[in-house]
C-alpha positions in Angstrom: 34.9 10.2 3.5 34.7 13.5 3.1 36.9 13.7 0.2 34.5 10.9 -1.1 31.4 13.1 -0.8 33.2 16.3 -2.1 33.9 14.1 -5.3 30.3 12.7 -5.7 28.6 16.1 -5.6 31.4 17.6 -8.1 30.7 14.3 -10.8 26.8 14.1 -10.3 26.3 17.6 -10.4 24.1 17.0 -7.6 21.3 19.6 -6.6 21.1 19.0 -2.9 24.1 18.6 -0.1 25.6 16.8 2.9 25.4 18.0 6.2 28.2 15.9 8.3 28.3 14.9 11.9 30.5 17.8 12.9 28.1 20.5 11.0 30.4 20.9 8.3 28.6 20.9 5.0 29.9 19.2 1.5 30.3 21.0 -0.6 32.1 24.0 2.3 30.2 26.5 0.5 26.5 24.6 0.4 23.8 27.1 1.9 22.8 26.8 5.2 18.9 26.6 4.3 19.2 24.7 1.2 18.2 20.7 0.5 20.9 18.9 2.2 21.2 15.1 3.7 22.4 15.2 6.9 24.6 12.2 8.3 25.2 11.9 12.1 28.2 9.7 12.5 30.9 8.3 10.4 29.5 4.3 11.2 26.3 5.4 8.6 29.0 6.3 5.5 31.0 3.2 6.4 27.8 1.1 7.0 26.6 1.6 3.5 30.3 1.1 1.7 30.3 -2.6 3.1 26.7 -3.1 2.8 24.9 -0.9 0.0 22.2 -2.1 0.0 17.9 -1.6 0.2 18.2 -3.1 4.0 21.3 -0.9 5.1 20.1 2.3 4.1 16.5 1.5 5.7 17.7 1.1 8.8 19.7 4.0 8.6 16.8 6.1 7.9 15.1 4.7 10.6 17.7 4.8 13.2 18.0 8.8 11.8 21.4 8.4 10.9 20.5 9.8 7.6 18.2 12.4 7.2 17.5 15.0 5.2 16.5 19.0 6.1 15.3 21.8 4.4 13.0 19.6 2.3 11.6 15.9 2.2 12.0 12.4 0.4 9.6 14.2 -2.6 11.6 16.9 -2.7 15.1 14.3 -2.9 13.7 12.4 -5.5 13.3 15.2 -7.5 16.7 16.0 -7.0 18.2 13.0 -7.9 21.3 12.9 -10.2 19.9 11.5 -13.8 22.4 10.1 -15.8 25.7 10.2 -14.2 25.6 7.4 -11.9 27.8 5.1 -14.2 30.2 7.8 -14.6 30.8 8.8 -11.0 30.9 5.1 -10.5 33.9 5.0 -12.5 35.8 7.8 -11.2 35.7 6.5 -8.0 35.9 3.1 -8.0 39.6 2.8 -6.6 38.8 5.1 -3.9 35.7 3.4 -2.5 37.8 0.0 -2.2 40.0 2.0 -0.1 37.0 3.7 2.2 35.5 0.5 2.0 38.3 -1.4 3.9 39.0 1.2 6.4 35.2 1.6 7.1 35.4 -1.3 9.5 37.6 1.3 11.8 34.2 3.1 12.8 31.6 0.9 13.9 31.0 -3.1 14.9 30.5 -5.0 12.1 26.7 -5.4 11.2 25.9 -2.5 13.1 22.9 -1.4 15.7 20.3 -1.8 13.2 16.9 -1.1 14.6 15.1 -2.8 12.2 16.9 -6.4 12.3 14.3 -7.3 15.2 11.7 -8.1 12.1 12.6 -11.6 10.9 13.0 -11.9 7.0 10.6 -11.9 5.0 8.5 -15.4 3.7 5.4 -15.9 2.1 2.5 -17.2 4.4 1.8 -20.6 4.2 -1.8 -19.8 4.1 -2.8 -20.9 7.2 -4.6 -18.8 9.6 -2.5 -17.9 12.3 0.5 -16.9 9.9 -1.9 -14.9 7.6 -3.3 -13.2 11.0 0.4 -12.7 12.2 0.8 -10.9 8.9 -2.1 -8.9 8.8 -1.2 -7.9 12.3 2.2 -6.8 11.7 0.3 -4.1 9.0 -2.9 -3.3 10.6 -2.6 -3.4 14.0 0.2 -1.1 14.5 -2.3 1.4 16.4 -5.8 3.0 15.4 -5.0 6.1 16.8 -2.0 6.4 14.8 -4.1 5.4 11.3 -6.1 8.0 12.4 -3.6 10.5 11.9 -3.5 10.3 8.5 -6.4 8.7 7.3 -9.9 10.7 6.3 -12.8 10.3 8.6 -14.0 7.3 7.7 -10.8 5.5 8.2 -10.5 4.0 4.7 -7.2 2.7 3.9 -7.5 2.0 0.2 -6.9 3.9 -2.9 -9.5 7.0 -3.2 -11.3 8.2 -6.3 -10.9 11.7 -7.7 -13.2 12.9 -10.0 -11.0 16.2 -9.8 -7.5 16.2 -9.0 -8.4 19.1 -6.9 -10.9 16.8 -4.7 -9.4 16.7 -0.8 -8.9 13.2 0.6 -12.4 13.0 2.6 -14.2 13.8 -0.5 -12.3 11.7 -3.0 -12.5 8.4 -0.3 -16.3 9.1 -0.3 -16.8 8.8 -4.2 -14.6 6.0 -4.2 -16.8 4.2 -2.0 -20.4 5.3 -3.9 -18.5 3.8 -6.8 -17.8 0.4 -5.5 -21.3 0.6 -4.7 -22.5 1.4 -8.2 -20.1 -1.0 -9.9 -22.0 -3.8 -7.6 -25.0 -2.6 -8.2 -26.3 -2.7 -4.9 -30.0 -3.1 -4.1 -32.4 -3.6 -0.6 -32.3 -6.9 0.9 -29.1 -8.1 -1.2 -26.2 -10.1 0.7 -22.9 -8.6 0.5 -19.4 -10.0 1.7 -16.8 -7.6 2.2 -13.2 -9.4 2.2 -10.4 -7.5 4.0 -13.2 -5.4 5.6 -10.9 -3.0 7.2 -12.4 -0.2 9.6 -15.9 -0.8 8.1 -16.0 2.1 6.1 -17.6 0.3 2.9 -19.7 -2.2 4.9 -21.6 0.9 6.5 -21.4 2.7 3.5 -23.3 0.2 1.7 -25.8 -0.8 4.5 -26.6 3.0 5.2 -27.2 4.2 1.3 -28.0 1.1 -0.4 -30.0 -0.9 2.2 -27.8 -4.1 2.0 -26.7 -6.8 4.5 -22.8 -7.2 5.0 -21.2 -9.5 6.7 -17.1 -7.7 6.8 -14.1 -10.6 7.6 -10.9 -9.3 8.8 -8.4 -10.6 11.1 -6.7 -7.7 12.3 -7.9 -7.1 16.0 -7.9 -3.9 16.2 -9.9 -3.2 12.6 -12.6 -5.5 13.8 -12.7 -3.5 17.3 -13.4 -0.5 15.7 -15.8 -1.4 13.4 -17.6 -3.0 15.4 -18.2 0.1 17.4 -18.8 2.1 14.4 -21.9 -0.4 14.0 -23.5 0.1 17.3 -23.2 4.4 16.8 -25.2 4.4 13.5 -27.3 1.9 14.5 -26.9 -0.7 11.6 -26.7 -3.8 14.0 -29.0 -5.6 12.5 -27.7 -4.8 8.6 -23.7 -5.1 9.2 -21.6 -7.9 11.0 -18.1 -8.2 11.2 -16.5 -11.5 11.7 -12.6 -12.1 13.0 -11.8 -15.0 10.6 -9.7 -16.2 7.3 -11.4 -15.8 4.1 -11.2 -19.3 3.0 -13.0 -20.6 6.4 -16.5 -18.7 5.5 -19.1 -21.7 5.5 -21.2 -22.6 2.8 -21.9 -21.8 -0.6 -24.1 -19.4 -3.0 -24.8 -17.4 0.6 -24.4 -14.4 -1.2 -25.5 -11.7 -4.1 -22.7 -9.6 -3.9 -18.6 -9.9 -3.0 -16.0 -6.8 -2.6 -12.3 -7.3 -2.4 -10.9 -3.9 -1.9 -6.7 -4.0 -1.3 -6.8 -6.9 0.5 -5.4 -9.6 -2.4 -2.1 -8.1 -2.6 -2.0 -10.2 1.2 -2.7 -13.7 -0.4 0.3 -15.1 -1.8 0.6 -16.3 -5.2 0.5 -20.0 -4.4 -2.7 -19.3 -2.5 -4.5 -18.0 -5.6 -6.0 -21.0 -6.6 -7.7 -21.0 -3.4 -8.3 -17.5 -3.0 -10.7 -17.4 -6.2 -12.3 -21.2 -5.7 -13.0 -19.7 -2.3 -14.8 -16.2 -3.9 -17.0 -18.5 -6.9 -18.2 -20.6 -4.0 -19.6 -18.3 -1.7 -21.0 -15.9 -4.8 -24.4 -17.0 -6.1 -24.8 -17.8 -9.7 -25.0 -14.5 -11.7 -24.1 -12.6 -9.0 -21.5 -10.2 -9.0 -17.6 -9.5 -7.5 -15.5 -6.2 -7.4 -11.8 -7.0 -7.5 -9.5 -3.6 -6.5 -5.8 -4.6 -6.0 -2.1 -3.3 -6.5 -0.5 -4.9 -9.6 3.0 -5.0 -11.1 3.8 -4.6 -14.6 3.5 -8.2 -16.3 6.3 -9.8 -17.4 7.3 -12.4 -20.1 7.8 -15.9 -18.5 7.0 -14.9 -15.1 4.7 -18.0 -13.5 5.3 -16.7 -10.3 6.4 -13.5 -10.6 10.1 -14.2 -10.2 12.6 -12.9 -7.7 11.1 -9.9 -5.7 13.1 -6.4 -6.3 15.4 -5.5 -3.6 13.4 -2.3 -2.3 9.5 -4.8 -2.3 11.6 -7.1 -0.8 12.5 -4.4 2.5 8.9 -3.1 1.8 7.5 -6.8 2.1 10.0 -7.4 5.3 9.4 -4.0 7.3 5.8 -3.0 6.5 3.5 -5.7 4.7 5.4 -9.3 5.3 3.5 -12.0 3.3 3.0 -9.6 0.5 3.0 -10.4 -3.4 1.7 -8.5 -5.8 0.1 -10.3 -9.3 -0.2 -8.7 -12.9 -3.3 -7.7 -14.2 -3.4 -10.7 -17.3 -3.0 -13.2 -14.7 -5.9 -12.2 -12.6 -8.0 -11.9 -15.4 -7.1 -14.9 -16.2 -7.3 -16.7 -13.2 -11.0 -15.0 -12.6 -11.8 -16.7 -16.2 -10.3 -20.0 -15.2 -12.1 -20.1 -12.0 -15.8 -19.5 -13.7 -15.9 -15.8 -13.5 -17.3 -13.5 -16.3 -15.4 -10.3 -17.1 -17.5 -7.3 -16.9 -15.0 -4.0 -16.6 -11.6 -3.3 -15.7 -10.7 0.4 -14.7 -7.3 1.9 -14.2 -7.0 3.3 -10.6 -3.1 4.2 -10.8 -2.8 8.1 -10.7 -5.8 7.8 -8.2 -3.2 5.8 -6.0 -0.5 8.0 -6.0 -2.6 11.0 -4.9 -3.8 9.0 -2.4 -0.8 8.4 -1.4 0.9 11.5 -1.0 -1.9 12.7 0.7 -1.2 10.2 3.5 2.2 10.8 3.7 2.0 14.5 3.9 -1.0 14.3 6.6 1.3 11.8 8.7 4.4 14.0 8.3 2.1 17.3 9.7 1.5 15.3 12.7 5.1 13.9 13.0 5.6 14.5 16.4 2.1 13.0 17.5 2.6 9.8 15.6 6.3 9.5 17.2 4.3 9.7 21.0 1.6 6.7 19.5 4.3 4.6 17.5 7.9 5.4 18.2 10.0 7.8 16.2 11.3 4.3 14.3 8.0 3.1 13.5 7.1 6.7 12.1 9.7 7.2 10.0 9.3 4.0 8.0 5.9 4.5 7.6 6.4 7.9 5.8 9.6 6.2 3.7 6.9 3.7 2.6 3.8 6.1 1.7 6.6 8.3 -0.1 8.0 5.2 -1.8 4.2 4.0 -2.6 3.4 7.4 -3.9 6.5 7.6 -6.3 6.6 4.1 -7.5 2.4 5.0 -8.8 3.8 8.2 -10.3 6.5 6.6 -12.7 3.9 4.1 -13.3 6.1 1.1 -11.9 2.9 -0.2 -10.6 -0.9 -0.6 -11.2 -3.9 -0.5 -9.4 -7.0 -2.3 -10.8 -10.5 -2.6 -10.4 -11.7 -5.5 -11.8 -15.7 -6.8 -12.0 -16.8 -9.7 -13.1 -19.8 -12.3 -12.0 -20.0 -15.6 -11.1 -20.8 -17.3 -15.1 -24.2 -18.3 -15.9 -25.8 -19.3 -19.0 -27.8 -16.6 -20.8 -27.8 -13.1 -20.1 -25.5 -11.6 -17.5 -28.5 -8.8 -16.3 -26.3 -5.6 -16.8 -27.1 -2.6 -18.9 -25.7 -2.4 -22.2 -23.1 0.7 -21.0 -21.3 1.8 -18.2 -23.4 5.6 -18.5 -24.9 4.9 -15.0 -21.8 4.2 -13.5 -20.7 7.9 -14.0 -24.0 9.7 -14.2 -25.1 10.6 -10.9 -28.8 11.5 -12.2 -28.9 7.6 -13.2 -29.1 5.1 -10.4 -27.4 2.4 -10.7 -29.5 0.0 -8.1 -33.2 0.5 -7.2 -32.5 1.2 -3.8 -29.7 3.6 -4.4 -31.2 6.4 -1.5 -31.2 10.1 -2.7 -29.2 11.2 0.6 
């Protein structure tokens, strides 16, 4: 295995090194201090020549029988051998069979992987108690441990940086305001927030724009939270959060406003239909909605999106099971088909991928206090999947939207003729928009 290493490192060219289980380091002469991945036992080599897959090599990571020192995932990636995988592939071919067969000389077959308690993945069958199993599995890990890498406010959602330089409290701010201004908020309105998350919007919204929310969530340990963050700035009688599905809220044309922010990518595609009948029926006429969610690059033929790629697929399993991601055409489509009016669609991807990195780098400074909360397993898949979220947004292999549109009426649709108050903080974009 060695040997095989060696040979890898000489074909790729590769920039960074192998630490092995006995401290010896391929290639001999690799510096001590210099980007290396580090291997603890023969068993991880073996387990990913019989089994190289997305699965195998996450439960390595997790178990931290692969890790890397002297440097991070980022600083891996940007490493990475480019353009000599096919011809290392080849050179080696004849040896691999041969480490491949003896590799079942070093550990059991199927292995002690950590992560094989989570059952596959499946797509919800919409009901409430599977969609609040799934939603649990995401957001109720811990609130202290979202705490550790979240801003204040606790907003787990794409921020919005009107400088690249903006830090993560500031940009999460703005990107709130904005939601706000894109609805158009004004005293006395109704406002549903969908996916309501730690309340950071809801009280946003009550305490600048004068509004009433009603939040739905069914994580347990959002709704706790929020809750609480009601009663200590006093907005009891403006903001209520309810612990139910969506598509149960009761009756019709109850309200003048409807935010969706991150929450859709949860649905499920065959539960679109009901996802947007469920949104025009609780919206009054005219009134408007603010769609923000992750997409995926469309794709010819794709009716439902097709097979999911092997690393969404451990994504989907280990950190967000339930998940599907749509294309932008198709919601806009599927807001048209369901009586919706399109209003503005903004591109939120590089916006994402900060956000992103700046989670995982505040979670990895507080590594050892997020291993006490969670367990060192839990801990390090999270930061694989902020990393992998971060890096997928930065070679723009995914999308983020934000979509507004109202609920179609005859006549005129009641916005201004441009979008210059949207981005013009000396132009108010509701009457009640407070100067604080």
């Amino acid at each position: 295995m060695r040997a095989l290493l060696a040979d890898a490192h000489r074909r790729m060219a590769l920039q960074f090194g192998f630490r092995l289980w006995d401290g010896s380091l391929v290639p001999a002469d690799w510096p001590p201090g210099a980007l290396a991945i580090t291997i603890a036992d023969e068993g991880a080599v073996a387990g990913l020549l019989r089994a190289p897959k997305v699965t195998t090599l996450a439960n390595l990571w997790a178990a931290k029988r692969i890790d890397i020192v002297n440097g991070g995932i980022f600083d891996l990636v940007d490493k990475r051998p480019k353009g000599r995988t096919r011809e290392f592939t080849r050179g080696i071919g004849k040896a691999r069979a041969l480490l491949t067969a003896a590799s079942f000389l070093f550990v059991p077959r199927g292995g002690p992987w950590p992560l094989e308690s989570i059952g596959a993945d499946r797509e919800s069958d919409g009901s409430q108690a599977q969609n609040k199993k799934n939603i649990a599995h995401h957001y109720d890990v811990s609130n202290a441990f979202y705490k550790l890498f979240l801003d204040d406010e606790m907003v787990y959602t794409c921020a919005y940086f009107h400088d690249w330089s903006d830090d993560l409290g500031m940009a999460q701010i703005q990107k709130l305001d904005m939601i706000c201004r894109k609805l158009r908020l004004k005293p006395g309105e109704t406002m549903l927030d969908i996916g309501s998350g730690w309340g950071s919007l809801a009280c946003h919204a009550a305490r600048h724009y004068g509004v009433h929310v009603v939040g739905v969530t069914l994580s347990e340990e959002q709704i706790a939270f929020a809750r609480a963050k009601v009663e200590r700035l006093g907005l009891a009688d403006k903001v209520t959060f309810e612990l139910r599905d969506y598509a149960l809220m009761e009756g019709s044309g109850r309200f003048d406003k409807v935010s969706s922010i991150g929450m859709f990518e949860a649905i499920g595609v065959s539960h679109f239909d009901t996802y947007f009948k469920t949104v025009h029926r609780l919206l009054k006429p005219g009134g408007l909605y603010l769609h923000h969610a992750i997409t995926r690059p469309g794709k010819s033929g794709a009716a439902r999106g097709g097979k999911k790629r092997p690393e969404f697929a451990a994504l989907t399993r280990y950190i967000f099971p339930g998940g599907e991601l749509d294309h932008l055409g198709r919601t806009i489509s599927n807001l048209e088909l369901h009586g919706f009016e399109i209003h503005d669609v903004e591109g939120w991807r590089e916006h994402y991928q900060r956000t992103c990195r700046f989670w995982h780098d505040r979670l990895a400074a507080r590594y050892e206090e997020a291993c006490k909360e969670v367990g060192e397993v839990t801990t390090r898949v999270w930061l694989a999947y902020l990393a992998a979220c971060s890096i997928v947004f930065q070679r723009n292999n995914g999308g983020l939207y934000q979509t507004l549109a109202s609920k179609r009426i005859k006549g005129p649709a009641g916005l201004p003729p441009t979008r210059e108050a949207l981005y013009s903080p000396t132009r108010p974009c509701g009457e009640g928009q407070s100067k604080d």
